[in-house]
C-alpha positions as CSV (number, residue, x, y, z in Angstrom):
1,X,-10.5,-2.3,-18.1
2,X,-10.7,-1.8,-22.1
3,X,-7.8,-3.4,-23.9
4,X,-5.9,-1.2,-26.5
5,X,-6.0,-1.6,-30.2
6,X,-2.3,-1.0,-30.8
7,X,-2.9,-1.8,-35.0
8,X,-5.4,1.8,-35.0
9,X,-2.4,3.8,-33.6
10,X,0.2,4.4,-36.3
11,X,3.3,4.2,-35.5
12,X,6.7,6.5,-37.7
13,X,7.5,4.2,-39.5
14,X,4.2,4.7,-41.5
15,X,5.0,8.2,-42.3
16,X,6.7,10.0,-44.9
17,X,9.1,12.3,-43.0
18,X,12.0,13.1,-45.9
19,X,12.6,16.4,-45.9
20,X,9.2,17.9,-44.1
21,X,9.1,19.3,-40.9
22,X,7.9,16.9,-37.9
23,X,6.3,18.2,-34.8
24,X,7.3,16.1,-32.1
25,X,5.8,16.0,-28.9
26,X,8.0,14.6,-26.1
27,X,8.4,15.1,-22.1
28,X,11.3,16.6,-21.3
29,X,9.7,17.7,-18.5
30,X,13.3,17.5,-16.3
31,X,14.3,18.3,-12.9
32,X,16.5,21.4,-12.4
33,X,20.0,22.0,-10.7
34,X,19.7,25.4,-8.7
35,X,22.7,26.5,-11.3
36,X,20.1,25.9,-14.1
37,X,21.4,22.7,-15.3
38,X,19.6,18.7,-16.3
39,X,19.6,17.3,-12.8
40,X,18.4,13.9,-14.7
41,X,18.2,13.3,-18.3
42,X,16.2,10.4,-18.4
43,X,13.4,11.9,-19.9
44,X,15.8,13.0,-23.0
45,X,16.9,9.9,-23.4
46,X,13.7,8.0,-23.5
47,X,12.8,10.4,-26.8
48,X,16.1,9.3,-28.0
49,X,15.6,6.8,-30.4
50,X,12.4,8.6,-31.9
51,X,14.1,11.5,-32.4
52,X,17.3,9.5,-34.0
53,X,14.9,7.6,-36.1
54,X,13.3,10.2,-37.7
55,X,16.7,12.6,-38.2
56,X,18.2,9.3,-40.3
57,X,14.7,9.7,-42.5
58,X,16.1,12.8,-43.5
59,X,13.0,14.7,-41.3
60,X,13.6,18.0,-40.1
61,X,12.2,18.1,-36.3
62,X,10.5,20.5,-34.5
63,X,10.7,19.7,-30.9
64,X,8.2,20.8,-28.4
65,X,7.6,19.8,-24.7
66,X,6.5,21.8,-21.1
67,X,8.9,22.3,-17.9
68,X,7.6,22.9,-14.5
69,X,4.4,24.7,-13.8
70,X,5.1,28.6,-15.0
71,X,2.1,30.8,-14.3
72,X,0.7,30.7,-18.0
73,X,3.6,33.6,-19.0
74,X,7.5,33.2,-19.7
75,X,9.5,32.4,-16.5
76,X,13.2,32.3,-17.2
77,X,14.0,29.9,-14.4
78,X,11.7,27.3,-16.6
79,X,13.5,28.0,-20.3
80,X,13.9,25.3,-22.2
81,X,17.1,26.4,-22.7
82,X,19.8,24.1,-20.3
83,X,17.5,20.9,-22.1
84,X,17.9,22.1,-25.7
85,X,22.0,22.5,-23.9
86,X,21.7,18.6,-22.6
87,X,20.1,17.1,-25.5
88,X,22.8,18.6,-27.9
89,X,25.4,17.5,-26.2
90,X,23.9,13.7,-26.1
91,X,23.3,13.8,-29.8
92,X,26.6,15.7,-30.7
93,X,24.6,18.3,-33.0
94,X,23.1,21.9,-32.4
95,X,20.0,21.9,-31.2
96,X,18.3,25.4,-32.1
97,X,16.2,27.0,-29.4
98,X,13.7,29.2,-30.4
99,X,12.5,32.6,-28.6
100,X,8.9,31.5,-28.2
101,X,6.8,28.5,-29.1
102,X,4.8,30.6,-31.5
103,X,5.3,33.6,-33.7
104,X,7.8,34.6,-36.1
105,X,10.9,33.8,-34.6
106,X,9.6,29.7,-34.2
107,X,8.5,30.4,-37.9
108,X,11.1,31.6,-39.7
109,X,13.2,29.1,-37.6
110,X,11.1,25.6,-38.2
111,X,11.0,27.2,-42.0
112,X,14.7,27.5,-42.2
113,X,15.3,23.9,-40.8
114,X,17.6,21.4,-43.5
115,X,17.6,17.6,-43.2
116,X,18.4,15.9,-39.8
117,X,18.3,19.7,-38.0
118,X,16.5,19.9,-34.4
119,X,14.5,23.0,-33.6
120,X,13.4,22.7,-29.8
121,X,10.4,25.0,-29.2
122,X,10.4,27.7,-25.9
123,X,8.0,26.0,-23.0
124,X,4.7,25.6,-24.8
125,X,3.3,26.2,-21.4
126,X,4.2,30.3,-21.3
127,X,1.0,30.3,-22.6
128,X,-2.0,29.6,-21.4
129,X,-4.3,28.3,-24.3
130,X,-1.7,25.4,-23.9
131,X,-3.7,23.7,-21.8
132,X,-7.1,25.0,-22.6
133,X,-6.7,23.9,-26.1
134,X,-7.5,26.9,-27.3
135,X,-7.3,25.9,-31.0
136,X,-6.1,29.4,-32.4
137,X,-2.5,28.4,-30.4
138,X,-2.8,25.1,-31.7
139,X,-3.1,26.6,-35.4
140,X,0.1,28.6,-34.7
141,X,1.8,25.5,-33.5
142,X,0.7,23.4,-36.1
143,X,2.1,25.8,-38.7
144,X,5.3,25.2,-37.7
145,X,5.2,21.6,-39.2
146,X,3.7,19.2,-41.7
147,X,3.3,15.8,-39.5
148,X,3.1,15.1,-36.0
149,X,4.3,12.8,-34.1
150,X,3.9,12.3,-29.6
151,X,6.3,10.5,-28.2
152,X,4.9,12.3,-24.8
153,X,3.0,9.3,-22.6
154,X,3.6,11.3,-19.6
155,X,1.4,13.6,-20.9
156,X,-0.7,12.1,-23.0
157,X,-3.8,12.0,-20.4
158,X,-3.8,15.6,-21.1
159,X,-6.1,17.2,-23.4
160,X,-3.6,20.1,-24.3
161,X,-3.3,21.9,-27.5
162,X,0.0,20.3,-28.3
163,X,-0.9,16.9,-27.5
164,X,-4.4,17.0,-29.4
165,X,-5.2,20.2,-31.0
166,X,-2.1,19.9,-33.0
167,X,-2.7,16.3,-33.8
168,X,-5.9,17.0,-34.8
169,X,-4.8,19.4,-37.6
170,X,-2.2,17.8,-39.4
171,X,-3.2,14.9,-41.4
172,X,0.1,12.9,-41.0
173,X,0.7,11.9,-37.9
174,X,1.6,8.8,-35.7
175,X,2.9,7.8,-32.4
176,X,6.3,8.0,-31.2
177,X,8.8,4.8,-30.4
178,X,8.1,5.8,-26.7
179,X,4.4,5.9,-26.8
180,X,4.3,2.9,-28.5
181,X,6.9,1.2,-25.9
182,X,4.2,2.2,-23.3
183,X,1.4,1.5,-25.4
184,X,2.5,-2.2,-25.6
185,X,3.8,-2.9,-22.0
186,X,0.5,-1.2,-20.4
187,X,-1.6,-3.1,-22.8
188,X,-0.2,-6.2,-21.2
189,X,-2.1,-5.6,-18.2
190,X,-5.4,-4.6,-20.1
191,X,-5.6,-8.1,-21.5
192,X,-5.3,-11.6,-20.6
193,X,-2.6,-12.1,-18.2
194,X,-0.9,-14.4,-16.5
195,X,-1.9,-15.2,-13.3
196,X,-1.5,-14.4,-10.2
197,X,-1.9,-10.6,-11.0
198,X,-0.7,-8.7,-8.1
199,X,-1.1,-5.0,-8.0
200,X,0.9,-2.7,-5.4
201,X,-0.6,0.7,-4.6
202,X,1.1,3.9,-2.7
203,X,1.3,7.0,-2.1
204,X,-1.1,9.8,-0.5
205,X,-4.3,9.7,-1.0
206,X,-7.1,7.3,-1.6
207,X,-9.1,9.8,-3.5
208,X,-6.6,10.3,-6.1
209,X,-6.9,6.2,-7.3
210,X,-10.7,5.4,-6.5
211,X,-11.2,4.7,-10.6
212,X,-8.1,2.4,-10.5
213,X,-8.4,0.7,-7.4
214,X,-12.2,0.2,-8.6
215,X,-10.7,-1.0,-12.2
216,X,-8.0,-3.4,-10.7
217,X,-10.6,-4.8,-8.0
218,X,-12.2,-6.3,-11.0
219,X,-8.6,-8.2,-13.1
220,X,-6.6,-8.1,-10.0
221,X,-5.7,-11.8,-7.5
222,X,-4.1,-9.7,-4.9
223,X,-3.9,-5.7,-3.5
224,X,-1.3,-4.5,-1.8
225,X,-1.6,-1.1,-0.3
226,X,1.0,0.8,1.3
227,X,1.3,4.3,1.8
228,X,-0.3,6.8,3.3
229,X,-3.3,5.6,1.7
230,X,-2.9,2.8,3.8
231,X,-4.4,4.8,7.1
232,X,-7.6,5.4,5.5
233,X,-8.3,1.7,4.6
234,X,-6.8,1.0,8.6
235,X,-9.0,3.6,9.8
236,X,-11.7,2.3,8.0
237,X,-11.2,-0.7,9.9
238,X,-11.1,0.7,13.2
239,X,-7.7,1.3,14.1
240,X,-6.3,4.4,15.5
241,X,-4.0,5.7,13.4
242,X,-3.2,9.0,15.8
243,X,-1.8,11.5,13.9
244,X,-1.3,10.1,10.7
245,X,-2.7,11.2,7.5
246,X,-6.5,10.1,7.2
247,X,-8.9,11.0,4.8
248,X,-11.9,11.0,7.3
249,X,-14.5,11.9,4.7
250,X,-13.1,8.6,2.4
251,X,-13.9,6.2,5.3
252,X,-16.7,5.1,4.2
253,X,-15.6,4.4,0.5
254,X,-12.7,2.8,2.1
255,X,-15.1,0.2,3.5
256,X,-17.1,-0.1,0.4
257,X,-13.9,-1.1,-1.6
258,X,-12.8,-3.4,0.9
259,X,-16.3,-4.8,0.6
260,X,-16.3,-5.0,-3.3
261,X,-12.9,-7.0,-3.0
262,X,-14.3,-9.8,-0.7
263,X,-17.2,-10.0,-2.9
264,X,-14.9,-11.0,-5.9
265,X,-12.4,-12.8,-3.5
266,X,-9.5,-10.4,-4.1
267,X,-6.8,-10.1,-1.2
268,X,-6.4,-7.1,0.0
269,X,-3.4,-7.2,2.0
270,X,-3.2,-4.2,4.0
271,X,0.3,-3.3,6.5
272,X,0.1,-5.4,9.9
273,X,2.8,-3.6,11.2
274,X,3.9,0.3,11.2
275,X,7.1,2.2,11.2
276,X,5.7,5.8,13.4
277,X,7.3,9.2,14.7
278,X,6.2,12.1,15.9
279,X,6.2,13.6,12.8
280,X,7.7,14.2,9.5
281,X,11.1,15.9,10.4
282,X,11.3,13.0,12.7
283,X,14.9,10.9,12.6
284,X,14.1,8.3,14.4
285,X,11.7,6.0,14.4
286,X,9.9,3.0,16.0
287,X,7.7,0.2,15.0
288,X,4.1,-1.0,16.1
289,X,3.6,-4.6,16.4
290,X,0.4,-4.1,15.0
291,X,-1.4,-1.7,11.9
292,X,-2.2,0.9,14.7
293,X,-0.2,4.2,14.6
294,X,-1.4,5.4,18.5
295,X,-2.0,8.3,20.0
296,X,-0.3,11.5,18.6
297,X,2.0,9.1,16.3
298,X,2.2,9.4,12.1
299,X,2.4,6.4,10.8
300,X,4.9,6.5,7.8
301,X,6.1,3.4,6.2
302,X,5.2,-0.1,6.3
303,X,6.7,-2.7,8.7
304,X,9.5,-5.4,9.0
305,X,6.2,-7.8,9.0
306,X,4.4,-6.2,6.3
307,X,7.6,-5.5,4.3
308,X,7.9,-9.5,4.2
309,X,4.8,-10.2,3.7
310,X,4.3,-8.2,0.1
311,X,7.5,-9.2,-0.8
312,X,6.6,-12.8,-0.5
313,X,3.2,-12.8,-2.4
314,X,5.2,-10.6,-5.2
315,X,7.6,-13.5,-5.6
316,X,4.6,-15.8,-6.2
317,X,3.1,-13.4,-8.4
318,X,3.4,-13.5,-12.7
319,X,2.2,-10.5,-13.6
320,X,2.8,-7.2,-11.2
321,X,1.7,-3.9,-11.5
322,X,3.1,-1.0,-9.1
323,X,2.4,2.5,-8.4
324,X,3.3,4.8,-5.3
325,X,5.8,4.5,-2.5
326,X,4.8,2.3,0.8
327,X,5.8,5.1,3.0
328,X,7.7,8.7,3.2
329,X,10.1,7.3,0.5
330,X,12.2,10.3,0.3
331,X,13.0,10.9,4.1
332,X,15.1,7.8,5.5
333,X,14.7,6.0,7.5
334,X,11.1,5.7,6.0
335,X,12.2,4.4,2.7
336,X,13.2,1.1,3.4
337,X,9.2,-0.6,2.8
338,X,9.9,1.3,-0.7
339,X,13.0,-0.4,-1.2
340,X,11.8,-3.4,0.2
341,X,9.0,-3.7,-2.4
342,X,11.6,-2.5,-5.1
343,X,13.7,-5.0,-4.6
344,X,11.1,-8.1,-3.9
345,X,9.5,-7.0,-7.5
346,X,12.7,-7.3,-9.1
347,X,13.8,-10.7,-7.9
348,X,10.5,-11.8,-9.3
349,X,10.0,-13.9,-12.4
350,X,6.6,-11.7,-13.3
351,X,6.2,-9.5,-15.9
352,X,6.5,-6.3,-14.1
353,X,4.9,-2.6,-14.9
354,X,6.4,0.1,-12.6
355,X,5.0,3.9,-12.6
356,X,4.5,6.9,-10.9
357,X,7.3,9.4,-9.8
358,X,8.5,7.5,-6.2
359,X,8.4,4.1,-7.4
360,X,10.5,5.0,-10.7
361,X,12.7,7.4,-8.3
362,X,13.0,3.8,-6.1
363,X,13.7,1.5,-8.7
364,X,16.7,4.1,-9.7
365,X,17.9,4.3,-6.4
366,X,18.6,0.6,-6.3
367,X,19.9,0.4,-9.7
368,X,17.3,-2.5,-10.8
369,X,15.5,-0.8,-13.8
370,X,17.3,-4.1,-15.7
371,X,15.1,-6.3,-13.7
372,X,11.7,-4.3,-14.5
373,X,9.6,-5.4,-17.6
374,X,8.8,-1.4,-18.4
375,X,9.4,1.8,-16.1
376,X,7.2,4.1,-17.2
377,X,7.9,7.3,-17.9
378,X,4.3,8.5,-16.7
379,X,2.4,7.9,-13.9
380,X,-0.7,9.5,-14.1
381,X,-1.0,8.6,-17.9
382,X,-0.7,5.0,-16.7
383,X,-3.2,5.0,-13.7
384,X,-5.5,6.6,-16.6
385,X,-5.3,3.5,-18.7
386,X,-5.4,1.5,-16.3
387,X,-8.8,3.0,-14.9
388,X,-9.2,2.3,-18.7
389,X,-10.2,5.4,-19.3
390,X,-9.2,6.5,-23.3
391,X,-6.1,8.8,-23.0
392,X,-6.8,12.1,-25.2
393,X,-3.1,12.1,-26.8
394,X,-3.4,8.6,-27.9
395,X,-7.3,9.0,-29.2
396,X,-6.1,12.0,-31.5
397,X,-3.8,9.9,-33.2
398,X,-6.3,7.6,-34.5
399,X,-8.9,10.5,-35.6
400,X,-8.8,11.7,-39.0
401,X,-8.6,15.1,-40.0
């Protein structure tokens, strides 16, 4: 893993912002009510004290972030428009949406700005030279400001034209309170840490975490893997896992990494014990004394066994990083090794990274985001780093224009 040199990433408070228009980047990528409404503001808040910070310097903000996946063209069911709503009535001050991210309606609007005002931009991602970069959309963006600032981490793994070809046009710029919040927490586990290090790994697929399961194999004392990513490794070892969710063509990686692991006497502790059904619209549900699903079962959440067993060597742990749910978290009753392992990291004395859209949707659920070290607000921005692979949206901020 490469450690982060926090002292080359700048952060606001090295910027000049009185009376110029800032570009800020942030992820208000929210969920939506079916009535068009912020089902969860969390996102908004966690720009909060950026965007405070910077309206008390007298800057006058420009505001720009993506919702949902709309088809490169306008959708009206992804508007920015119920955020720009939210956010204004958090902050107690208009917040002026614009009728585009570009053209002469953002212009005149970002031109017409005073001290302290807040300009949020249409869905940046109505276009599609978003996220190809195209650097003709990132001219028009950039026009709409004189610094920049990301306070985006969620997206910051993405080499988008408002996360780098903006950044890379505007001389002033810097990272936002947020990024640097992540920045500092995730560079915790890049470094020297204090031992044990235990790392916890859900979620679907093996395939989608090979580079950071390969990363952590080499800083971790202990693996936990739950999940449906879980199979394969089982699999991989033999047992029949019926109808559960296999990647059949990873089998032989799975072995490989089990293999590197021994080699550098890391633990992998794999589920000993499985909660199956018949499938996933299943209500009830039984246990296997053992990590076999059997015939025509899905295995779909970790055991009472297993659920004890990671819970324990969490407690023993000092440093604990955890990404993806240990089972079909959002279907009780298959949520309860994801709560189990919520909880267990909680009670822990370690210094304690949670990511990834599950485990933060967990950690909510039991109301312990107190007991965490960080929540981060993005998960595949922090498997990214932690691969320790250089992040695009953070790189941009240290290049000079």
């Amino acid at each position: 893993m490469a450690s982060i040199d926090l002292e080359k990433i700048p952060g606001i408070d090295s910027l000049s912002v009185e009376s110029r228009r800032v570009f800020v980047r942030v992820d208000f990528n929210v969920p939506l009510t079916p009535d068009q409404a912020v089902a969860d503001d969390t996102r908004i808040r966690a720009a909060l004290p950026t965007i405070k910070a910077l309206r008390e310097s007298g800057a006058r903000l420009v505001l720009c972030s993506h919702l949902g996946r709309p088809k490169d063209a306008p959708d009206p069911k992804l508007s920015m428009e119920p955020v720009g709503k939210r956010l204004a009535e958090i902050l107690d001050t208009e917040v002026m949406l614009t009728d585009d991210c570009i053209g002469d309606g953002a212009r005149k609007v970002a031109r017409d700005l005073r001290d302290g005002q807040i300009a949020l931009l249409e869905n940046v991602r109505f276009h599609k030279e978003e996220k190809k970069n195209e650097e003709a959309f990132a001219k028009q963006l950039a026009e709409l400001a004189e610094v920049y600032v990301n306070d985006a981490f969620g997206t910051a793994h993405r080499a988008h034209a408002s996360t780098v070809g903006v950044a890379m046009l505007l001389r002033d710029k810097a990272a936002g309170m947020l990024m640097k919040r992540e920045l500092v927490a995730l560079g915790r586990l890049l470094g020297e840490v204090d031992r044990p290090f235990v790392a916890i790994l859900g979620g679907a697929k093996v395939s989608d975490k090979i580079g950071v399961i390969e990363s952590l194999i080499g800083k971790v004392d202990a693996l936990l893997i739950g999940g449906a990513m879980a199979n394969t490794f089982l699999a991989a070892q033999g047992h029949d896992m019926g109808a559960s969710l296999v990647e059949e063509d990873r089998l032989p990686l799975a072995r490989e990494l089990l293999r590197k692991a021994a080699e550098r006497k890391v633990d992998v502790i794999l589920p000993t014990d499985v909660v199956v059904a018949a499938s996933l619209d299943s209500t009830e549900a039984e246990t296997m004394d053992g990590p076999a699903a059997g015939p025509g079962k899905m295995a779909l959440d970790i055991g009472p066994k297993s659920r004890e067993r990671f819970v324990e060597r969490v407690r023993r742990a000092q440093t604990v990083f955890w990404n993806g749910p240990m089972g079909v978290f959002e279907k009780p009753p298959f949520d309860e090794g994801t709560l189990a392992v919520c909880r267990g990291v909680a009670e822990a004395s370690a210094f304690s990274v949670v990511g990834g859209g599950d485990s933060v949707a967990a950690v909510k659920k039991t109301g312990l985001a107190e007991k965490f070290s960080h929540v981060s607000t993005g998960g595949g921005a922090s498997l990214e780093l932690m691969e320790g692979r250089e992040l695009p949206g953070v790189k941009a901020l240290m290049e000079q224009v």
